[in-house]
N, C-alpha and C positions, 0 to 999 in steps of 0.2 A: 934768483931774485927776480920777482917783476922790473918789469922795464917800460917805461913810459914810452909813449908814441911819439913825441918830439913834437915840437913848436917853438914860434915865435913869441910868443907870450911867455911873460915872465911867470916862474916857477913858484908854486904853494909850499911852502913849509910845509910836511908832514910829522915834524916834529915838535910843533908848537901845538900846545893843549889848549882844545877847543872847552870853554866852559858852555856846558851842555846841560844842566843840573836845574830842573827836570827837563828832560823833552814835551811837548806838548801834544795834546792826543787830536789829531787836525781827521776830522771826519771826510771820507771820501770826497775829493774836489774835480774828478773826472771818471767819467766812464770810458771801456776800454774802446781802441778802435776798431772796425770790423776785421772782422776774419779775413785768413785770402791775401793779406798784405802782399807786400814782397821784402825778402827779408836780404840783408847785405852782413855777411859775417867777414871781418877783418882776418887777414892771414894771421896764424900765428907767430909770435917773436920767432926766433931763433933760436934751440933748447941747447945747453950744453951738453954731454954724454956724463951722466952717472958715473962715479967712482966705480971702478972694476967691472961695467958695461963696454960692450962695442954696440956699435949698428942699434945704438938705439929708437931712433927715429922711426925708424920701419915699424915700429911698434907705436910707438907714439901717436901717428896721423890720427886711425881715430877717436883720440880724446876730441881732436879738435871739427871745425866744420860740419858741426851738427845742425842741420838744415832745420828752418823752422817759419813756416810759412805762415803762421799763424799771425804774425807781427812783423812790421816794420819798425828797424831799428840800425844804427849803429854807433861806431863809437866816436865823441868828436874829440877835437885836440884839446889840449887842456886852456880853459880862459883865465881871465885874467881879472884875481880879483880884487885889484885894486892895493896889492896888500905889496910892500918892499922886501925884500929876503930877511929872512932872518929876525920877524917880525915879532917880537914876545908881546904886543895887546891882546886882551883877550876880545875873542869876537865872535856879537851876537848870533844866536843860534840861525835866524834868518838869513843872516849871508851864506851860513854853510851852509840851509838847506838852501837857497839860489845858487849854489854851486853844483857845476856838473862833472866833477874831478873824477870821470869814468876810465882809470886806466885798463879797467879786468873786462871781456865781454860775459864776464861768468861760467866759461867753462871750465876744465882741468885746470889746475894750479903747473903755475909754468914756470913753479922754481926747482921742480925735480923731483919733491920730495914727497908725491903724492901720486908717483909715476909707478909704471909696474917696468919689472926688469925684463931685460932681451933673453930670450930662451936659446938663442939660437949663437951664443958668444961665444960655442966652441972651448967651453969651458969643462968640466968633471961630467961626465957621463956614464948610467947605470950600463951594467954589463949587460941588461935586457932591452935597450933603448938604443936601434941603431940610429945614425944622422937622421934629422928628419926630412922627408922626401919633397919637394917642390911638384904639386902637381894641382890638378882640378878638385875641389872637397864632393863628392858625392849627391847626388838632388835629396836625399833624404835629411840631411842635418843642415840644409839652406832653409830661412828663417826668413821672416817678415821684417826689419830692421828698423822701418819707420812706426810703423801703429802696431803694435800685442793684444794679445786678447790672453784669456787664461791658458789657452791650451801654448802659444806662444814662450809667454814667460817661463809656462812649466818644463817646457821644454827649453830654455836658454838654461835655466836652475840644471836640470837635469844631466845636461849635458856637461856645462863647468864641475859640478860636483863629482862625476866619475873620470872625467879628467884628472880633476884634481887626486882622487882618490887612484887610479892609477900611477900618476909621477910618484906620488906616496908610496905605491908599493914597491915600486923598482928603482927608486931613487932617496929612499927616507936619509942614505946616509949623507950624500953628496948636497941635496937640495929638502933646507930646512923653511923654506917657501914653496912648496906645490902651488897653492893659492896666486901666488902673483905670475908665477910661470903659467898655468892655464889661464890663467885673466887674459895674459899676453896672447896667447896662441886663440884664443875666442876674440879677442878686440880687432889682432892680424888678419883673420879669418871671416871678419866680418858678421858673427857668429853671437848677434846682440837684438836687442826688441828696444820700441820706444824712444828710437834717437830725436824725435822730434821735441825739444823742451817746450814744456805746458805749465800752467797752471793747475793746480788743485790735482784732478782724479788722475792718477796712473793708470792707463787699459791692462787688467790682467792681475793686477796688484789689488788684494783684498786685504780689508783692515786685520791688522792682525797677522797679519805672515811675517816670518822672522827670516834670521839670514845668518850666516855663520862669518862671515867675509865683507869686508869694505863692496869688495869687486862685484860681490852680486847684488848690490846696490846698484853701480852701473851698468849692470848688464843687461838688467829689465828695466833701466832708466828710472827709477825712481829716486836718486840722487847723485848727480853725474859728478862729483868730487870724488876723489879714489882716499883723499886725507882728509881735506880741508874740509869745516864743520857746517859751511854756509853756503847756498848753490843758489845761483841765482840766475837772471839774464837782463840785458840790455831793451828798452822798450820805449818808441817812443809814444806820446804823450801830446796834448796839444800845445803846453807848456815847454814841452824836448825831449829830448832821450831822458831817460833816468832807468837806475836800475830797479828792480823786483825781486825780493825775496822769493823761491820754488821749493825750497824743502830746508829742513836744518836737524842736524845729527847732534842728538843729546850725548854724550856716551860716556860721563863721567871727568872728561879731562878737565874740565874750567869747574868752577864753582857753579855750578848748576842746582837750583832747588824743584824737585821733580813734583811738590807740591802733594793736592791732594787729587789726583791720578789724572784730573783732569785740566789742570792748572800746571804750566812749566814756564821756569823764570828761567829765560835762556839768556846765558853769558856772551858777549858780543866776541867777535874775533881781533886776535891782536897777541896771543902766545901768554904765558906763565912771568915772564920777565918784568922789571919793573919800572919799565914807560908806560904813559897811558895808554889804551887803546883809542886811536884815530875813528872820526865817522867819513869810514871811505870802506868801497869795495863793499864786502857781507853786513858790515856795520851799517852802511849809505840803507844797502837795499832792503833790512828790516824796518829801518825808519819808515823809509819812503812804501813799504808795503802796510805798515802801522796809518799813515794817511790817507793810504786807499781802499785800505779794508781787505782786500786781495787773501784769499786763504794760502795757509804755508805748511805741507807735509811736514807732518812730524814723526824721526826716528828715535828711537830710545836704545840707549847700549844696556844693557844689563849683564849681570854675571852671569857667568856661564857654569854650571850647580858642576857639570861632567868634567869642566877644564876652569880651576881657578884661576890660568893663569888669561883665560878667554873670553869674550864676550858674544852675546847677542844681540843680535839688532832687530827690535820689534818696531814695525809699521802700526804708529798710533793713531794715524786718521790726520783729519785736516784741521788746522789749527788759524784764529786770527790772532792777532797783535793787539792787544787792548792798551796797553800804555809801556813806556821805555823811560828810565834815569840811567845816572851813572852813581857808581860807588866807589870808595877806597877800597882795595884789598889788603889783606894783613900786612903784603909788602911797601903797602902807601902808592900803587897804582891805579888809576883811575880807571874801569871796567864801565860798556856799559851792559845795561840789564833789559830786556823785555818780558813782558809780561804776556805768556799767551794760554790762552784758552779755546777748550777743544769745540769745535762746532759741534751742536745738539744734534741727535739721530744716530747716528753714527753705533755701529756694533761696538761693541765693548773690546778693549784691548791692555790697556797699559794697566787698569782698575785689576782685571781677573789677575795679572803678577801680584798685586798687592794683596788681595784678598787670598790666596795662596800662601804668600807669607804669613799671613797672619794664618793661617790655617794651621803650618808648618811648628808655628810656636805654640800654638793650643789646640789639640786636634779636635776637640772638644767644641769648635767656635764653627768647625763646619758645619752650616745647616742641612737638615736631613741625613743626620748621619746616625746610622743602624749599628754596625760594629767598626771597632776603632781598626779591627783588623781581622777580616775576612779568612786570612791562611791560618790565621791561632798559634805567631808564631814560627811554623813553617818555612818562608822565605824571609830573608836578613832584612829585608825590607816591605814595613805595615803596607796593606793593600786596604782601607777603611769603603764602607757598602753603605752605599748614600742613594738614598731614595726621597727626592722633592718635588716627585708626580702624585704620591698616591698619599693619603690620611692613614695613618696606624704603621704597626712596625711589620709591615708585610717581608718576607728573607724570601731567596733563592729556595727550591727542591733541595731535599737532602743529597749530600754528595761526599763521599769520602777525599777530603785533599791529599794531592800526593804529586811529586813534583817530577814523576820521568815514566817511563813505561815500564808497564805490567808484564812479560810474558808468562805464557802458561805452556810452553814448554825450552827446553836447554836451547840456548843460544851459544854461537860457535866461538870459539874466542879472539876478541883483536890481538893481532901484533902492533908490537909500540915499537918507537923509536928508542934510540938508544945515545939519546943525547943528555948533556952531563947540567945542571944548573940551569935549567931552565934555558938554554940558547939555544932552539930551534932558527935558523934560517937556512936561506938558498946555502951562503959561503959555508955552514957546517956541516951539507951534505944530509940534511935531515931525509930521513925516509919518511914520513909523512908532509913535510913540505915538497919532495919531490912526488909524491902522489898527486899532489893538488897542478904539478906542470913546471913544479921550479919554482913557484912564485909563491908567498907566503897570505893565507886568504883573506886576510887584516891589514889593514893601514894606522896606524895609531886608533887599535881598535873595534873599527867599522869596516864591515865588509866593502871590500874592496872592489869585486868583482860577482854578479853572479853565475852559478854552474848547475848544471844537473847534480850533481854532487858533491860538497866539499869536505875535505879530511882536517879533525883535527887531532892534535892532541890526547891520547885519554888515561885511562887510570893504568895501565898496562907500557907506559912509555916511561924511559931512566927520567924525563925534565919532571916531572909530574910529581909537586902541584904550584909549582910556578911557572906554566911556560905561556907565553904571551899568547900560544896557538891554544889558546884554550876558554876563547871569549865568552862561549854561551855554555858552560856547566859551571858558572856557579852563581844561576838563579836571576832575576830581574835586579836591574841595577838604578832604574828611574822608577820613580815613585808613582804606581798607578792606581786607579780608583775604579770601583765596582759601580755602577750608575745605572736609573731605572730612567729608560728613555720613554719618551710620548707613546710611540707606538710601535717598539721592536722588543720589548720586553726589557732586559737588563744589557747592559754593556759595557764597554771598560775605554777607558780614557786615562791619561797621563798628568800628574800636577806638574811635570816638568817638559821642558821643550824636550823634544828628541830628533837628534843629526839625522840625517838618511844613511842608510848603514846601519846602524845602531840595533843592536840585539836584545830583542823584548822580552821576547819570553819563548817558552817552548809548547808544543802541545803536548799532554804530559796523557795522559789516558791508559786501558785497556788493549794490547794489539789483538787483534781478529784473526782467526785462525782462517787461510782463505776457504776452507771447507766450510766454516761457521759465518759466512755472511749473509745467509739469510735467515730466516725465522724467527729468534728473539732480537735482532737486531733491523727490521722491517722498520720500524717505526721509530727508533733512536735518531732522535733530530741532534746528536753529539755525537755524528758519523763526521771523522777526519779520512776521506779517500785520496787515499795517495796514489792509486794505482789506474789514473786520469790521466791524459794527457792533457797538461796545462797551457794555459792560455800566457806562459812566461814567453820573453823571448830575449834578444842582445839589448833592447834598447834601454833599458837600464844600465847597461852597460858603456864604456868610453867609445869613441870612436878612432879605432886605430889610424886612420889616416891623418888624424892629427897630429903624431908628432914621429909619423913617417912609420910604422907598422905595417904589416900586409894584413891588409884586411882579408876576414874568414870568406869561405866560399859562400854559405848562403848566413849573410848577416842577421836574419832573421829566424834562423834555427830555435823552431819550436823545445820549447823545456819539456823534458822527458824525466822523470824520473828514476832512478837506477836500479829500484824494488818496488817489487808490488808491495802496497802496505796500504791496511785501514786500522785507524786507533778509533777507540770508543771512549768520548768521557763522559758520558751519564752519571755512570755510576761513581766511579772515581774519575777525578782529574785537577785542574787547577784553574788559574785567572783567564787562561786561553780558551777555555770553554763559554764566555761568557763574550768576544769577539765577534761580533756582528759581521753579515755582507757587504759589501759596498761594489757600486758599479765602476763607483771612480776609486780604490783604494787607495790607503796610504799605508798600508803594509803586504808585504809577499810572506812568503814561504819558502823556506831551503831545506834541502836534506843534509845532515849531518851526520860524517859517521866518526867515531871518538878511535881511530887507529887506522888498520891498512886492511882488514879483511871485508871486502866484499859480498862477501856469503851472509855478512852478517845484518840487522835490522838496524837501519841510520836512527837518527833524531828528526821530528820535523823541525825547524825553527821558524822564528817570526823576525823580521830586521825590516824598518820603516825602509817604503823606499821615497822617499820626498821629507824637507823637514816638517815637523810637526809640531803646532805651534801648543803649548798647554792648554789642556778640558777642551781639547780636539776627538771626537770619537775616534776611537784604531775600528779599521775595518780592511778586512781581505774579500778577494771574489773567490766566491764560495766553488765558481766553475761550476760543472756537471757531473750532478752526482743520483740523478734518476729520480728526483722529486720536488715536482716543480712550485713555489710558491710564490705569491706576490711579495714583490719586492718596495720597500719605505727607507730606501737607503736618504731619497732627495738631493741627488745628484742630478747633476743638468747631463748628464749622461744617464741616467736610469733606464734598464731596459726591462721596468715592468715587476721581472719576475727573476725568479733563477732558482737554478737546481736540474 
């Protein structure tokens, strides 16, 4: 529980209902003060330890003493407003808002319950997870802490994510939070962007990026609450300190009306129960950000299409506060409501989910839509060819679909495991889980790890065709769309978010005999060369030192493939063929091979490596493959050309 700072002054009822009904919409009455301040942050209380926590604190620090120069502020003691204990008159809205009843500076919630747990409690530990080791973290995974920029954040994301997807893989049984344990072990480690609390724009954070995780909210500072739904800070004023609303997390829990995409009636804080909710703390600082006009990030939780039990969190842009009441709710407690609307300009974000849905319901309602489904059938899920660049029903070159590889001569045969019901794991001794190193190359999933090669599953193993090692044969699983871009021809994008991890699609083609690589195949711009040394390397990958692993000798070991191999999909192939370049990608390449023979021709696969937020173009770097062309990827990385 909060705990107030203590005084002499007699004590405010917080439990007496403020009649508040309307609030009034008070147009900005100051400007802010300059930059450079000097800022005073209050120690924090004193935390209890979490049920079935040790040593939690060590993890705790930094929620707190987030430095922020930007303002002068801090917190006074509580005054006195005139009012006797236990005062039931109702009273006018002007005294509250003359009131500066600031118990919270706005950071982390200091009742516990918004806390991430101690990784280090000495508690169940996976058999491949020795202690983790006390030492120096590496100069390569040291971060900018204060200010982010894009490469920054992508890199905090990147790194918590294969964290997290690691303890997933060697710990799914023991630890059904990966997420809050790597939060921990990044928060401990210092291993964060953007701790400076701001107003409005987050460095690095583009409208529209999504998040799988409370924690990676906090990690790139775009809403330092790890629970709580209201973030805000202490600011003074010429008037005094008063708090500021900084961001607010839509996600379904309160009665929220999400409007018409641009319009959200945000539910004030104060829990599900049936007292009113108080204007103090998240409540205080919407108000008083409603007065000053001050814009407020706005998060939105959505369903999560791949995990219904999940959600996402979509960065809707910057929102003001046009006017606030309160309401009864069915239980007869008194809520209050704001009313905010999206600043103008702004890219489009929370709109494209709706228009989506509605897509979803009538596929018919898509504009420029060519065919409702591209594969004819073919893959379990419609791929519809939407073209809204060009006049007329202009379609792709003819191309026979087909959804795995051709060979044109006998291939060797895998050997399978001989596992019973579908239970591949490490404990059951799989011989294609011990191919992959012992470790199983899925986390609830998504790839876990990436390799020069990994083994799964295939049709020649006893588990087969339910074994979990078997993620990418059977076909695309998010719902993507064929699309005619500006100036790269056709390309493919996603209606649904997709995790990092996550298994696309395959490239499905013709293989090339390596004696037949040249001649009819010179000019086939649906050359897939495998037999490249790519530009992959660990950093997608966790970093062992984290939770005490020996790090590899050269961390940076170039991705090498384990066969020579080129597919062709001119002729035949599938949605993968229509997968653009990109300098900055958001999808790789892995090799897959469906058993334990080596000798034999793997799979390519596609798996996002970053999330990706919907009607986001997929694109891979195409690497060098002997033919150089200009490159329209429009990446702030763009190097021109490639090939």
């Amino acid at each position: 529980m909060e705990t107030g700072l203590g005084s002499d002054h007699p004590t405010f009822d917080k439990n007496r209902v403020l009649d508040v009904k309307p609030l009034r919409c008070i147009p900005p009455i100051s400007s802010f003060p300059p930059f450079g301040s000097q800022v005073h942050h209050p120690p924090p209380p004193p935390q209890p330890t979490p049920p079935n926590l040790t040593g939690f604190a060590q993890f705790y620090q930094p929620f707190f003493n987030q430095s922020n120069p930007q303002f002068h502020f801090q917190t006074p003691p509580k005054p006195d407003l005139g009012l006797p204990k236990n005062n039931n008159t109702k009273t006018p809205l002007s005294n509250a808002r003359r009131s500066s009843v600031l118990e919270e500076q706005g950071n982390y919630s200091t009742s516990g319950s918004g806390s991430i747990p101690n990784v280090d409690s000495g508690k169940q530990r996976s058999r491949n997870r020795p202690p983790a080791k006390k030492g120096k973290i590496s100069e390569e995974v040291r971060l900018s802490s204060q200010d982010g920029n894009s490469a920054t954040v992508g890199n905090v994301l990147m790194k918590f994510d294969a964290l997290r997807r690691r303890l997933a893989q060697v710990e799914g049984d023991v630890n059904k939070r990966p997420d809050l344990t790597a939060g921990s072990i990044m928060m401990a480690k210092g291993l964060r962007t953007n701790m400076r609390k701001r107003i409005g724009v987050v460095n690095g954070v583009e409208v529209g990026d999504i998040f799988y995780f409370r924690i990676e909210l906090c990690l790139v500072g775009l809403h330092a609450q790890s629970m709580a739904g209201i973030d805000y800070m202490v600011m003074k004023f010429d008037q005094g300190d008063e708090p500021v609303a900084l961001s607010v997390v839509s996600s379904g829990g309160y009665e929220d009306d999400v409007g018409d995409g641009n319009v959200l009636i945000y539910s004030g804080h104060g829990g599900k129960d049936v007292s009113d909710q108080k204007l103090e703390k998240g409540n205080l600082a919407l108000e008083r950000s409603l007065q000053r006009a001050t814009e407020v990030r706005v998060i939105r939780g959505v369903k999560d299409i791949a995990n219904p039990t999940g959600k996402v969190y979509m960065y809707d842009g910057l929102y003001k506060i046009q006017k606030s009441w309160t309401e009864k709710t069915k239980a007869g407690a008194g809520v209050f409501k704001f009313e905010m609307v999206r600043v103008p300009g702004q890219p489009e974000a929370f709109t494209i989910w709706k228009s989506i849905q509605s897509w979803r319901e009538d596929i018919n309602s898509r504009p420029g839509l060519i065919l409702q489904d591209i594969t004819s059938g073919t893959e379990k899920v419609q791929v519809p060819l939407v073209n809204e660049v060009d006049i007329g029903d202009r379609r792709p070159a003819h191309f026979v679909y087909y959804t795995g590889l051709k060979h044109f001569r006998p291939v060797k045969p895998l050997i399978g495991c001989k596992c019973q019901g579908g239970k591949c794991s490490p404990s059951s001794n799989c011989s294609c889980i011990l191919a992959n190193g012992g470790d199983a190359p899925y986390a609830n999933g998504v790839l876990a790890i990436q390799k020069s090669l990994i083994h799964e599953c295939g049709p020649s193993c006893s588990c087969y065709p339910n074994c979990k090692n078997q993620v990418s044969q059977n076909g695309p699983k998010v719902r993507l769309e064929v699309f005619m871009t500006r100036n790269k021809g056709w390309g493919l994008r996603s209606w649904d978010p997709i995790r990092a991890g996550t298994f696309i699609c395959e490239y499905a083609g013709e293989v090339i005999d390596k004696d037949d690589r040249g001649g009819a195949h010179v000019d086939d711009d649906y050359i897939f060369n495998a037999t490249h040394v790519g530009d992959y390397s660990n950093e997608w990958n966790y970093v062992p030192e984290l939770i005490g692993e020996e790090k590899p000798v050269d961390l940076n070991e170039t991705f090498k493939p384990a066969l020579p191999m080129t597919v062709s999909a001119k002729k035949i192939g599938n949605i993968a063929r229509f997968m653009n370049h990109g300098c900055s990608p958001n999808v790789f390449w892995q090799l897959v091979l469906r058993g334990q023979n080596e000798d034999s021709f793997p799979h390519i696969m596609f798996y996002a490596s970053k999330h990706i937020p919907p009607m986001t173009e997929l694109t891979y770097d195409y690497a060098e493959s002997g033919r150089m062309k200009p490159c329209f990827c429009g990446s702030a990385n763009c190097r021109s050309s490639f090939g």
